[in-house]
N, C-alpha and C positions, 0 to 999 in steps of 0.2 A: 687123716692127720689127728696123732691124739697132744692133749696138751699134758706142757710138764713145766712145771711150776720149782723154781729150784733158786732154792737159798744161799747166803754165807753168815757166820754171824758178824754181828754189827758191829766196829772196831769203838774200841774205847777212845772220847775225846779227850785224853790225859794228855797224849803224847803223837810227834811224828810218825808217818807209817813208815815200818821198818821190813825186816826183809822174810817178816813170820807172816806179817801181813800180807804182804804180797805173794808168798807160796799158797797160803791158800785162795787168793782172789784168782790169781791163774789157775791153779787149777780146777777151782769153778767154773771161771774161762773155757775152759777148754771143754767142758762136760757139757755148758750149755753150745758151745759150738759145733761142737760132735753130734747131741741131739739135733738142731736146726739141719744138719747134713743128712741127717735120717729124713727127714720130713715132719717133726715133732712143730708144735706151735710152742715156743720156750716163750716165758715168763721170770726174766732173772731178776734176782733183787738182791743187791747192797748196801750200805749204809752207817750211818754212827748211831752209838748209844751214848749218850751225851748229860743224864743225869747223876747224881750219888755222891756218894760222901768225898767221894778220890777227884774229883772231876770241880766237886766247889772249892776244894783246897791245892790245886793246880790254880785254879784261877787266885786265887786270893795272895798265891805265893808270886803269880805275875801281876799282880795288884790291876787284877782284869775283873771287869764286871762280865760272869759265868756267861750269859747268853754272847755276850761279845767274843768272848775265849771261844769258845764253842763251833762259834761262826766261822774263827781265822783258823779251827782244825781242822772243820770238813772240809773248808775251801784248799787248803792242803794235799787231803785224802782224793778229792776231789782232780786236783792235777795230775796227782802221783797214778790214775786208774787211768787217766786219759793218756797219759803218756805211754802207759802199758799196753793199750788196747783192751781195755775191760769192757767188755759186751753188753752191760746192766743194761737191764732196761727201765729199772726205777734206784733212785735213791733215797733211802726213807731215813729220815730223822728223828731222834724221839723226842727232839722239842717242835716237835710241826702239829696243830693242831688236830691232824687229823689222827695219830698217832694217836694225842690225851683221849680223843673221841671215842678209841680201840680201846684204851686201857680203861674208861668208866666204864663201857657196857660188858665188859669181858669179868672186869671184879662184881659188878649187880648182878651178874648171872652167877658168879662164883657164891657171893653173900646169897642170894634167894636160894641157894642147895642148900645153905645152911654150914659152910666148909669154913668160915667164917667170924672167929671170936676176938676178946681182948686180953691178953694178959701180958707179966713181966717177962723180958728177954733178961738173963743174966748170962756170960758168955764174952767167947774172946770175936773179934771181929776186924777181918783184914782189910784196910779199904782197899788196897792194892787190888785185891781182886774184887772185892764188893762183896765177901761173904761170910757169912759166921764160922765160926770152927769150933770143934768139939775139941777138948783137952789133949784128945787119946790124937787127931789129928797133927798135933804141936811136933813138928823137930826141932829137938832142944829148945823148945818154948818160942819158935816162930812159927809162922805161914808157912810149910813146905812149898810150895808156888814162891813164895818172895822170901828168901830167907835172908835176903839185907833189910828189911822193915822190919818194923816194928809191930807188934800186933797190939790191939788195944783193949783192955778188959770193957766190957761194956755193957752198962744195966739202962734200959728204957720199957715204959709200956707200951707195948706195940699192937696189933693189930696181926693175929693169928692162921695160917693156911693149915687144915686139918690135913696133911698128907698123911699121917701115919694110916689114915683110911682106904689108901690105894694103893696099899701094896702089894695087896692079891690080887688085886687087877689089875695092876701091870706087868706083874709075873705072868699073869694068865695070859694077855696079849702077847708078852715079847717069845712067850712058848709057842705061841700059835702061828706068831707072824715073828719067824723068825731074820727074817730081812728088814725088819722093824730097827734091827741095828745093827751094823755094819762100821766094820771088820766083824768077824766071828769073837777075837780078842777083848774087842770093847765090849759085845754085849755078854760077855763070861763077864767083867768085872762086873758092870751094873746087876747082874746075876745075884754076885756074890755082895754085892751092898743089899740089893732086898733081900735076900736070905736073912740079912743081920736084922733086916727092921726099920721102919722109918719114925723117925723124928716130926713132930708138928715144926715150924718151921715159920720165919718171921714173914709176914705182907705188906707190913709198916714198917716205916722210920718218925720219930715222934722229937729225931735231935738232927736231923739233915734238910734244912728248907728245900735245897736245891732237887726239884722232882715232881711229878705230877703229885698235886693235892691227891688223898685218897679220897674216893665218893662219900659224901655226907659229913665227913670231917674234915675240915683243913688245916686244925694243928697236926695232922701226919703226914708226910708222902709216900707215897706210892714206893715200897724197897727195890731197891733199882733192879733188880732182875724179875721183879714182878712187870717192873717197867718196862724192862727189854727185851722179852719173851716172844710179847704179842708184837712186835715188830712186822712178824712174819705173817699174822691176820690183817695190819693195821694197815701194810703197805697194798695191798688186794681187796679195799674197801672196809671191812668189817667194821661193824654189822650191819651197813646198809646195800641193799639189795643190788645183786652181780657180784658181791661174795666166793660165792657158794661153785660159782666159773672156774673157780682157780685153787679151792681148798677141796678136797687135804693137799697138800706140799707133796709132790713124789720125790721130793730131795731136800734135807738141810743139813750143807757139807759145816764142819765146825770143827776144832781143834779138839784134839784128847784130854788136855785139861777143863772140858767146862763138860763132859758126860752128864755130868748129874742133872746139872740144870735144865738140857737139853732131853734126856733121857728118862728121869723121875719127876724131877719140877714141872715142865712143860708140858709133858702127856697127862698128867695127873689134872692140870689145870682147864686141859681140853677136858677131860674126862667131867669134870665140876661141872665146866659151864656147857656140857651135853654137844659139845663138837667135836667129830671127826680126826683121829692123831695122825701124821706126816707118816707118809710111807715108811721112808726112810731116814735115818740120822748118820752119815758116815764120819766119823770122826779122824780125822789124819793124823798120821802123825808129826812129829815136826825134825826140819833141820836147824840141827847145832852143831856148832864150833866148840871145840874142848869143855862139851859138857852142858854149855849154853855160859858157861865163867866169862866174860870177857872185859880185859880193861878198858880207860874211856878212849886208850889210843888204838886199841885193837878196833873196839867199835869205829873209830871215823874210820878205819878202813875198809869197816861193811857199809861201812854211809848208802842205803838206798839208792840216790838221785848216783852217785858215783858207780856202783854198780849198774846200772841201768847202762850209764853211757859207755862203761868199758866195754861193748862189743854192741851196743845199741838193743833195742828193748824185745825184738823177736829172737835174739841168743839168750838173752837173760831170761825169758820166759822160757826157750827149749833148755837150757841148762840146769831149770831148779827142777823142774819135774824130772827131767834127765837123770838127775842125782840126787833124787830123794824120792824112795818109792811113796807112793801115795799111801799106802798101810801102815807102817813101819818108820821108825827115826833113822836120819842118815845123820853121825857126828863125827868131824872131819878132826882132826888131831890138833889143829891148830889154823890161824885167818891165815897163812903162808901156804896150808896143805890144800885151806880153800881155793883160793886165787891161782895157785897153779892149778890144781886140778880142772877151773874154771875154766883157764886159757887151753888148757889140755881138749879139752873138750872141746871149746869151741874150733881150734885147728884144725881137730884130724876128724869132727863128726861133720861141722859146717864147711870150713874152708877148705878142705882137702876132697873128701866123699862127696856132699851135696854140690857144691858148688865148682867142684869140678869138672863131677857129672854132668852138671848142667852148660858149661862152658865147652865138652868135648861133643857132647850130642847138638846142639847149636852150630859148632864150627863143622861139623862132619854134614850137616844138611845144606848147610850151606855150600860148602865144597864139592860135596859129591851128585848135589839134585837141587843145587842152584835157589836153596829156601824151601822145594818147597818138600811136605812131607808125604811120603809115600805110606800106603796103608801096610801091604805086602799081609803074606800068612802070619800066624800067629808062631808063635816061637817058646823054645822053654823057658826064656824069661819070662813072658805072657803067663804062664804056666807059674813060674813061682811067685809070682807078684797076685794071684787070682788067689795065692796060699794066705799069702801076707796078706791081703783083705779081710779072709775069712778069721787071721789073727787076731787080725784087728777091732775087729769089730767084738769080739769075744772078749779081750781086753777091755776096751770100751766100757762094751754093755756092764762089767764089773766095775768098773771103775778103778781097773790096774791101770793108772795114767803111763806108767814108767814103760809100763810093757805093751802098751800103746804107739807110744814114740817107738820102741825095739822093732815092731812089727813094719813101722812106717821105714826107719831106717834099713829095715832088712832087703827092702828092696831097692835100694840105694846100691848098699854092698853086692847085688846079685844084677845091679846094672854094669858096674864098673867091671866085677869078673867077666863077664858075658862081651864085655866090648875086650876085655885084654885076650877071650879066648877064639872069638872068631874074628880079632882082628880087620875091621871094616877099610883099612886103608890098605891093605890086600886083596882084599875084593872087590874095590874099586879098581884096579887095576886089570882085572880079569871078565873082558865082554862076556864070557857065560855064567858068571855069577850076580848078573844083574836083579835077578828075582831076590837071592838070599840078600845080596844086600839091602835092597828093599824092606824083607823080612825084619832085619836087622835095625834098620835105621827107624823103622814104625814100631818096634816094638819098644825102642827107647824111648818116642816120646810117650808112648802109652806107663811107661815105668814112671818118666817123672810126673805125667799129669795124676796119676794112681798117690805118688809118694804128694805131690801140692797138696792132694786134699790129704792124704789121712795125719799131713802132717799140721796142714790148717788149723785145728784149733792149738798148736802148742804156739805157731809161726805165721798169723795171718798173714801178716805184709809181710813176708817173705815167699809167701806160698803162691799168694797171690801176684807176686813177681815174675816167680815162675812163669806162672800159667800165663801171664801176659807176655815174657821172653817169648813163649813159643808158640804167639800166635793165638792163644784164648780169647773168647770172647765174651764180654760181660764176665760176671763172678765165678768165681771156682763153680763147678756144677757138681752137684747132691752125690751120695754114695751110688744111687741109682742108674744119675743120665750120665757116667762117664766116658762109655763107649759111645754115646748120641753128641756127644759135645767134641770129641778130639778137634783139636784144630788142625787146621790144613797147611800154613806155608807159616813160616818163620821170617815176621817182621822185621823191619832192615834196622829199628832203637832196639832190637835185642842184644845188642853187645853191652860189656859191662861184667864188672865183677859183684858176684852175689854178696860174699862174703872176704873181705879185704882180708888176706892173708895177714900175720902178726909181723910187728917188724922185730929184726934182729935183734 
């Protein structure tokens, strides 16, 4: 059993979680669930970033005292993960002590290299995201990232991180360890930023209270991404002992807009404080609606908690990765093109294929062999479904979530042909084809207990359904013990519909 330590980044306490949020916690989801199916020992972590300049003026504008604001967000974010089924195993906060404990001993090891000085910041600074920006970055004189804000000119002394000092050596890493970033795509662009050169770059805020004091000084805090980095030390102990169990990260999945931090900021900071960089960084890309434009009526019709319950929360989960490859932006023309294509989806991939499958192979064992399920020889569906594993798991191990799910569904489609072509209510009929039906009828349940798990981590409680419809025992079993686990007779609560067809 090897372990694997795997991230997401930490959602800002400004606002609601919305439905960007949640495409990437799912599909975290699903990678540490996929791992656990392998036999991996996972270690997932979640959580908020909850200090910075955006986060005290949120609160001040709900005339909230920050820690209290703060409190009523994650408690929030908090519900919104539970409701999904989000598999964390910790939630780490960057107002938790133990956190500040990570951020002093990680900046005294930064300061003792020496990476470490004081001078004037002059420059434009977004709170909106929390970061400085270069001139030449400005469209039409905003934030590209937020281009309804405002951007703020801003001069303070601040408290300096020498990066322009690593940037041969992070070149030289991400040349050597080319899985160091992920997509191919993203680490061309981070490529093409170090090419240009790095900037020394702020560590301190010296006009934002809201944040960990920096060490030694406490008219500064801690610049909120200096803050929010070590998250992923802070939550796995650092720097006290048992550590070392869980780092480096073989995974920290993160959105396409925050590369740099993740990618230059963050390695560069290990690199200082003489620790170990994260395997990997994969950066996804995101889905949007005409652009990501949307009004504030369009938005209440992505409203999160409403999405969730229009087809309940394991559709919602198989739908976003469903239609949003994990690489790449999927942007839908408009919230109309979404919501159908949503309901589309759930129809003819859930309620039609899945769940009908599962409703004909049920009623057929029961009809023809009284419950219980027969093993019989293995069969071409056996055969293309043994294919669709090996898809899968190759998808998987990449991290192509979409073609993940394609591979699970494949054998869905190659159950449903396979019954329309050898026909089993025909062959019940005919006393010398009792072997083949046999054959037939075990090889279907062998397709859906195959498709419960590889569809498990998109559909737990659904999958999980499954595998109880037809007789399973205890939890879905591992990619391993599938054939050592098939269940044997089909429980008389297995009736019921999987997925409630849509009404007229």
């Amino acid at each position: 059993m090897s372990r694997f330590y795997l991230t997401t980044a930490i959602d800002y306490a400004n606002g609601d979680p919305h439905m960007g949020h949640a495409f990437e916690k799912i599909g975290a989801d699903a990678i540490a669930r996929y791992r656990r199916l392998r036999g991996d020992d996972v270690w997932f972590v979640i959580g908020m970033d909850e200090h910075g300049q955006s986060v005290q003026q949120e609160a001040e504008r709900q005339e909230r005292d920050p820690q209290e604001w703060v409190d009523e967000v994650a408690d929030r974010f908090r519900v919104t993960w539970e409701s999904l089924d989000i598999s964390h195993d910790d939630f780490i906060r960057t107002t938790e002590p133990r956190h500040e404990h990570a951020v002093d001993a990680l900046l005294e090891k930064i300061q003792a290299a020496g990476d470490i000085y004081t001078a004037r910041y002059e420059g434009y600074y977004c709170a909106r995201c929390e970061a400085f920006r270069k001139e030449a970055e400005l469209v039409d004189g905003r934030c590209p990232l937020h281009p309804n804000r405002d951007i703020v000119w801003t001069e303070e002394e601040n408290y300096f991180f020498r990066l322009s000092g690593y940037r041969d050596r992070l070149l030289a890493h991400i040349e050597s360890h080319p899985e160091f970033i992920q997509p191919p795509s993203r680490r061309n662009e981070i490529l093409r930023l170090l090419e240009g050169g790095l900037d020394d770059i702020s560590a301190s805020r010296s006009r934002v209270p809201w944040g960990v004091p920096f060490p030694g000084d406490p008219g500064h805090t801690v610049y909120v991404w200096f803050d929010a980095l070590p998250n992923y030390i802070s939550a796995i102990g650092y720097p006290d002992e048992g550590f070392e169990a869980w780092w480096p990260a073989a995974l920290h999945v993160i959105g396409k807009d925050i590369t740099r931090f993740h990618c230059v900021i963050w390695p560069a900071m290990l690199m200082s404080a003489g620790l170990p960089l994260p395997e990997t960084v994969w950066a996804h890309g995101f889905l949007m609606i005409g652009g990501g434009k949307l009004s504030k009526s369009e938005a209440q019709l992505l409203d999160l908690e409403r999405l969730i319950d229009r087809h309940g929360p394991d559709a919602f989960r198989y739908i976003l990765l469903r239609e949003a490859a994990w690489d790449s932006d999927r942007d839908f023309p408009s919230v109309e093109a979404f919501l159908s294509q949503f309901d589309t989806r759930y129809e003819a991939d859930l309620a039609n294929d899945l769940g009908n499958l599962l409703n004909r192979t049920v009623s057929m064992i029961n009809k023809y062999r009284d419950g219980s399920i027969p093993i019989g020889e293995e069969t071409e569906l056996d055969v293309a479904c043994n294919e669709a594993i090996e898809a899968w798991i190759e998808a998987m191990d990449g991290l192509r979530l979409h073609q993940g799910i394609e591979a699970g569904m494949s054998m869905v489609r190659s159950a449903n042909a396979f019954i329309d072509q050898t026909q089993p209510w025909k062959l019940a009929k005919d006393p010398e084809q009792v072997t083949r039906l046999d054959a037939v009828l075990g090889s279907l349940v062998r397709a859906l207990v195959r498709t419960a798990v590889t569809l498990s981590p998109f559909m737990p409680g659904k999958c999980e359904e499954i595998w109880t419809r037809l007789g399973g025992d205890g939890k879905l079993p591992g990619v391993d013990s599938i054939v050592e686990r098939l269940p044997s007779r089909i429980p008389d609560s297995a009736a019921g519909v999987l997925f409630p067809r849509l009404e007229a």
